[in-house]
N, C-alpha and C positions, 0 to 999 in steps of 0.2 A: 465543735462537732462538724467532721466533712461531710458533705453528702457526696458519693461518687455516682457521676450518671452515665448510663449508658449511651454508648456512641452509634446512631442508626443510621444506614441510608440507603433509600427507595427510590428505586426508579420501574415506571412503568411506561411500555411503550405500546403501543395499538398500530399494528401492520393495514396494508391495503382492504387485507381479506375481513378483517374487524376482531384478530385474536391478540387477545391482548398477552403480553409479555411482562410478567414481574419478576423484578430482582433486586435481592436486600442483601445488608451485610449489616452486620451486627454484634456489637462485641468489642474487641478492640483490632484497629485494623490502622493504615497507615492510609496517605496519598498513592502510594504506589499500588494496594490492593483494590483501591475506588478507580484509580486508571483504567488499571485491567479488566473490571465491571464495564465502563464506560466502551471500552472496545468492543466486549462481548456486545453490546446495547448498537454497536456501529454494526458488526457483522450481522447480527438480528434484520438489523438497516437495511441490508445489501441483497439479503439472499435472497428476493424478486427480479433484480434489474437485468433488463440483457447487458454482458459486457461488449458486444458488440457496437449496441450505440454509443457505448460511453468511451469508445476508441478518440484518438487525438486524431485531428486532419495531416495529412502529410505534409501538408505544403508551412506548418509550422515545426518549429524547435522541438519542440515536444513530439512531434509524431516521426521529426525526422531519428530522433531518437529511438523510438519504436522502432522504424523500417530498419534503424542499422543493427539494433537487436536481432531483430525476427530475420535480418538477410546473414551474420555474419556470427551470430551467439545461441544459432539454437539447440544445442547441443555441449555447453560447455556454461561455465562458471565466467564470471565477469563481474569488476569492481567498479566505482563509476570514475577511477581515474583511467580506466581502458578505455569506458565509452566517450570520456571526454579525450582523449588519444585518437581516436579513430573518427572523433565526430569533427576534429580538427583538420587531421589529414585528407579526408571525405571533401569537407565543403569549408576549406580552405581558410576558416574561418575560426579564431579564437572563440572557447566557452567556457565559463566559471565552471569549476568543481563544483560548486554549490547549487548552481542550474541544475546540473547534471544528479546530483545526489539527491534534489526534489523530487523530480520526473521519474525517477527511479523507486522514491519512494511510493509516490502516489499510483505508478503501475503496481507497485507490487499493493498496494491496498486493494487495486481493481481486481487482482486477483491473476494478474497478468505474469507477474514476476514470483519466483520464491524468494524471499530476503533471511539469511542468514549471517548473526555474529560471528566475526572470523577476526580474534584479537579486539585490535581496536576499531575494526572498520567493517563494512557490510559486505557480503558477497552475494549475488545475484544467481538465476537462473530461469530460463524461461519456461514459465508451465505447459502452456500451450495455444496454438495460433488458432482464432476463431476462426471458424467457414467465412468466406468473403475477404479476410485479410491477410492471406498469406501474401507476401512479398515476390515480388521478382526481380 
């Protein structure tokens, strides 16, 4: 005799303000459907924060990345083998694709960037420039 059991999983989260957030799935579901919860459970995360302070400093890789966004991409699509193209011709200076594919990712988590599948690779776009950080 099999017993078949069901497959559950709960996550509860409690924000700054003390509202709690629950979310189940249950039933038959895979790794990729608990991901996509887990995401939902990050954005829940987020929608407090200013993204303002969570900008990069310029004077590093990561922000100089931003600046050449925000000065030369803000109105167009971009891959991260353009930004690492331009962040080489820029400041003269050799940058992994990989670097470049991080920092790209993690703006577009801040909510900085759009990231869309195009094929096999990502394409980019910028949402919009906070007050105080627009480029010159």
């Amino acid at each position: 005799m099999a017993i078949s059991l069901r497959k559950r999983v709960k996550v509860e989260i409690t924000d700054e303000e003390g509202t709690t957030y629950s979310l189940a799935v249950q039933g038959r579901f895979s790794q990729e459907k608990v991901m996509r919860m887990m995401e939902l459970v990050d954005l829940l995360g987020q929608g407090n924060h200013n993204t303002t302070a969570m900008l990069p400093n310029e004077s590093t890789t990561y922000g100089m990345i931003l600046k050449l966004i925000q000065t030369s991409y803000q109105a167009r699509e971009f891959s991260s083998a353009d930004i690492a193209r331009d962040y080489e011709d820029s400041h003269a200076s050799p940058i992994p694709l990989s670097t470049v594919s991080t920092y790209l990712s993690r703006l577009a988590d801040k909510g900085l960037l759009k990231r869309q599948k195009f094929g096999n690779s990502w394409v980019y776009r910028l949402l919009h420039l906070p007050t105080g950080q627009l480029a010159t």
